[in-house]
C-alpha positions as CSV (number, residue, x, y, z in Angstrom):
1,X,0.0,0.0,0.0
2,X,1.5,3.3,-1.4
3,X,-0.9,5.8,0.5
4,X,1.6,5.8,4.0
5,X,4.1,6.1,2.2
6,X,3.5,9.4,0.2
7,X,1.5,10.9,3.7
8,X,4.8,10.1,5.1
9,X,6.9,12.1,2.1
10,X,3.7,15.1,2.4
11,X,4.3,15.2,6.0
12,X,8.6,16.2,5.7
13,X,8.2,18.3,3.0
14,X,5.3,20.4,4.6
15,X,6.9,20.4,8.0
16,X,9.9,21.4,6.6
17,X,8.8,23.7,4.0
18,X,6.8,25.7,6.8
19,X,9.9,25.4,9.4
20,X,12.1,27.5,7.1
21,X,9.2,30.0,5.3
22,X,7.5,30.7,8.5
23,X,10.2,31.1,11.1
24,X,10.4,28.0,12.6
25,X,7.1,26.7,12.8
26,X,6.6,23.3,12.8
27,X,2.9,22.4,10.8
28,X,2.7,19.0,11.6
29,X,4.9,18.2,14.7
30,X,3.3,20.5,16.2
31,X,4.6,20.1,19.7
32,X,7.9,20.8,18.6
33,X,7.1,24.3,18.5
34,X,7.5,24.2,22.0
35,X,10.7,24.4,21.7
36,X,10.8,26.8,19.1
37,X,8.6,28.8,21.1
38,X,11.5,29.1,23.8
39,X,13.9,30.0,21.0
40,X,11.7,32.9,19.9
41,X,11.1,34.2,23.4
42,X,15.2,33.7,24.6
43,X,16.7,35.4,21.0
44,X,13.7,37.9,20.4
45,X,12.5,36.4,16.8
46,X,9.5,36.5,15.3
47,X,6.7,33.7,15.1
48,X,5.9,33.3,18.7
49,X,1.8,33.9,18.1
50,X,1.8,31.2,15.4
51,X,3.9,29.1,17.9
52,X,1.2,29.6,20.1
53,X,-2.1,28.7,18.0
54,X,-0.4,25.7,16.5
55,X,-1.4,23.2,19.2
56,X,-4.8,24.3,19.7
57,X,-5.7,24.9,16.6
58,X,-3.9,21.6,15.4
59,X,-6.3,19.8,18.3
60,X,-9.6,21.6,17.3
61,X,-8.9,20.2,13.6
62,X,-8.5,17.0,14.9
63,X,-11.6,16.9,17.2
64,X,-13.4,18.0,14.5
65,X,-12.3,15.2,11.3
66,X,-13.0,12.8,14.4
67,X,-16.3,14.2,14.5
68,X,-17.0,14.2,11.1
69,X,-15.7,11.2,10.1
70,X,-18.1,9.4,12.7
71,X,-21.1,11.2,11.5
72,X,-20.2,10.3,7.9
73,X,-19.5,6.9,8.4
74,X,-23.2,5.5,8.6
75,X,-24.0,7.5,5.5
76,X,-20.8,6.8,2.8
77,X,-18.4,4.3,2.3
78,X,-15.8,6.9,1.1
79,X,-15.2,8.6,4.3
80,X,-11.0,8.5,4.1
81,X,-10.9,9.6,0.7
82,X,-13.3,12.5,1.7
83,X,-11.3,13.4,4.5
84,X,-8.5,13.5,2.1
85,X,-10.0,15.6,-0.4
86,X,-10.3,18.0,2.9
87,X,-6.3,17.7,3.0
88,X,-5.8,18.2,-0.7
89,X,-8.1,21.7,-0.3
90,X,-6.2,23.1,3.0
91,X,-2.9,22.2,1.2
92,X,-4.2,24.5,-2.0
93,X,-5.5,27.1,0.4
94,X,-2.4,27.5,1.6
95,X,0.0,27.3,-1.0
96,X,-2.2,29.9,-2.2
97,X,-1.7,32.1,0.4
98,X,1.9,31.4,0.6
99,X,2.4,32.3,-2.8
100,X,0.2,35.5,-2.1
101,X,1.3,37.0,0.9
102,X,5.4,35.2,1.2
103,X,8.2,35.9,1.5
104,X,7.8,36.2,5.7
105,X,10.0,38.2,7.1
106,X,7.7,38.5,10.4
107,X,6.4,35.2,11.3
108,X,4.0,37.3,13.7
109,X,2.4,39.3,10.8
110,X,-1.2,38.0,9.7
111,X,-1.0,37.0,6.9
112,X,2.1,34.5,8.2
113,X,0.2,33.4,11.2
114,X,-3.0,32.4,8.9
115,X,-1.1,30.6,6.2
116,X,1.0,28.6,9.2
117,X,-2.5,27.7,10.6
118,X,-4.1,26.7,6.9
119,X,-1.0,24.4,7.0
120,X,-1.1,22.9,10.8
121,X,-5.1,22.1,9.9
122,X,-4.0,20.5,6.9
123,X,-1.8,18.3,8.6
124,X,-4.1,17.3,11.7
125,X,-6.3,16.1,8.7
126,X,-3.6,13.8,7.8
127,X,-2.7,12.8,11.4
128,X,-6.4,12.3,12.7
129,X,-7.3,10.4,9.3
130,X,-4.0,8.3,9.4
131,X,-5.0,7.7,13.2
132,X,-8.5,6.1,12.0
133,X,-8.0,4.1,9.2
134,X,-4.0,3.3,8.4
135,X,-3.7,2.6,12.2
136,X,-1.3,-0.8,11.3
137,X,1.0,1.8,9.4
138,X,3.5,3.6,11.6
139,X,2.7,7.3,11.9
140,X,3.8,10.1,9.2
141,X,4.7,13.0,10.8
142,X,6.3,12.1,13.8
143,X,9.8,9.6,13.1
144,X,11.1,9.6,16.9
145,X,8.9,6.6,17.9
146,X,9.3,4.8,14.6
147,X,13.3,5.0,14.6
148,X,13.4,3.8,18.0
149,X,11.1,1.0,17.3
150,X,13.8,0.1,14.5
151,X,16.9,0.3,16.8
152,X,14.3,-1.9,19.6
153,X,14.0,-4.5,16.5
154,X,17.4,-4.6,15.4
155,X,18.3,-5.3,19.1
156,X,16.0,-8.3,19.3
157,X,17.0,-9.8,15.8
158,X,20.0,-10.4,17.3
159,X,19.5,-12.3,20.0
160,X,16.1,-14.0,18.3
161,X,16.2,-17.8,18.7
162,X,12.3,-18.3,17.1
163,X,13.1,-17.9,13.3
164,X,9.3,-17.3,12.6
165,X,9.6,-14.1,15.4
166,X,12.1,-12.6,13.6
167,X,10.9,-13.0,10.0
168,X,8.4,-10.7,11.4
169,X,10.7,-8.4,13.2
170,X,12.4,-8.3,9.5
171,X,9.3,-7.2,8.1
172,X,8.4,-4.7,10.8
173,X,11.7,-3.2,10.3
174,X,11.7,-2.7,6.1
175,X,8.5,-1.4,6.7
176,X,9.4,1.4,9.3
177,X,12.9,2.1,7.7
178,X,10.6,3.0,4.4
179,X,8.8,5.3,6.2
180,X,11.5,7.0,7.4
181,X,13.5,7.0,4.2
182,X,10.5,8.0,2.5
183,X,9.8,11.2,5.2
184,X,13.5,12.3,5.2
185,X,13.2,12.6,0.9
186,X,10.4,14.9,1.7
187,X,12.3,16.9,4.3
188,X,15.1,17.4,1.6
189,X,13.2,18.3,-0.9
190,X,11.4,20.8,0.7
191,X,15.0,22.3,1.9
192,X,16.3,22.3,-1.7
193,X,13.5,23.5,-3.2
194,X,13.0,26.1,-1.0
195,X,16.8,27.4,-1.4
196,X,15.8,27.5,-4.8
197,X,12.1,29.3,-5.4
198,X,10.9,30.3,-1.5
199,X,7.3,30.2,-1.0
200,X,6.7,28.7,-4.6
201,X,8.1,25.6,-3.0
202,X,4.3,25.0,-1.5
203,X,3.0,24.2,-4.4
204,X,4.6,20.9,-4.3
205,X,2.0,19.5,-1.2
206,X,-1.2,19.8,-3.0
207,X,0.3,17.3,-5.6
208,X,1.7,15.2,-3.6
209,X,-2.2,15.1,-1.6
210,X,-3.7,14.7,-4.6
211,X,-1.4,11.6,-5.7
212,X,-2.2,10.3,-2.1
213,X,-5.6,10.5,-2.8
214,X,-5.4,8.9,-6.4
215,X,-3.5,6.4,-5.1
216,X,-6.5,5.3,-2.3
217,X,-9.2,5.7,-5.1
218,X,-7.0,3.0,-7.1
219,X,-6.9,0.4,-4.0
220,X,-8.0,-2.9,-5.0
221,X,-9.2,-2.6,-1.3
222,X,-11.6,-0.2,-2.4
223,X,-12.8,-1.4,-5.5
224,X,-14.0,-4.4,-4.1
225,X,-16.4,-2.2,-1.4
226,X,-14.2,-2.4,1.9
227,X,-14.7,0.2,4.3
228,X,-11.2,0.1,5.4
């Protein structure tokens, strides 16, 4: 299944691409900004508001697909790829915006902070729906868990004596290792195109969403009615 995979590669390149347009703010690990925060209150930088909304606003989105979802569920089938679509839609809004209003030289202007928000919502779509119905897959935004799953893995391979156990532990690790790969092509991307075009770089997200969402709608899973 290709979907995790490019939600994994939309997740780097949007959290990176937002990191370095938007003064450090993270848009889909979102507590990271946290820590940013704290950089922007110690040095005196800009971005502290949008540092500030990310969480909530990031939770509220989230509350909300949940919410959605659930009530859409007894009436379509096509729930995820709706939610999706929602994705795709916040991702054009905002490269939109980005394209409008960027270069940011203030992260704490408007028209910053309401782009950066566009872009956390977009990605608490991805999280909430990634949550709900790719639950098996690891997560796509946030790689600290998965690496150290990998290095926990590696550990027990080699001192595995049940030769079925680790054939799984083998697959569990390609699997994860993918989705790392796959999220650290998306940060450099982001970074090199960036270096090269600014805020045109956010065009990029909406195609990779709308390949994510291709690639569901193609699912043999789905053409055969599953709700999955």
């Amino acid at each position: 299944m290709i979907v995790p995979f490019l939600l994994s590669l939309t997740a780097g390149y949007v959290d990176t691409a937002g990191f370095l347009a938007l003064q450090g703010l993270f848009t889909a690990h979102v507590t990271g900004n946290f820590v940013t925060l704290g950089a922007s209150l110690a040095l005196g930088t800009s971005g502290a508001v949008a540092k500030l909304l990310a969480l909530p606003v990031f939770c509220t989105v989230v509350v909300a697909v949940r919410l959605l979802s659930s009530a859409l569920t007894p009436r379509s089938r096509f729930v995820f790829e709706a939610m999706l679509s929602l994705k795709l839609l916040l991702l054009i809004t905002g490269a939109a915006l980005a394209v409008e209003f960027g270069p940011f030289q203030d992260g704490d202007r408007w028209q910053a902070v309401i782009t950066g928000m566009v872009l956390v919502a977009a990605m608490a779509v991805q999280n909430a729906v990634h949550r709900v119905y790719l639950g098996s897959a690891p997560p796509s935004t946030l790689m600290t868990g998965t690496t150290t799953q990998i290095m926990i893995d590696l550990a027990d391979m080699i001192y595995a004596r049940d030769n079925m156990a680790n054939t799984q532990i083998r697959s569990r690790v390609a699997m994860m290792s993918k989705n790392v790969i796959v999220f650290a092509v998306g940060c450099a991307a982001a970074a090199l195109l960036y270096a090269h075009y600014n805020v045109w770089c956010f065009l990029v997200p909406p195609l990779l969403a709308g390949l994510s969402l291709l690639a569901r709608l193609a699912e043999p899973t789905l053409k055969e009615g599953s709700k999955i």
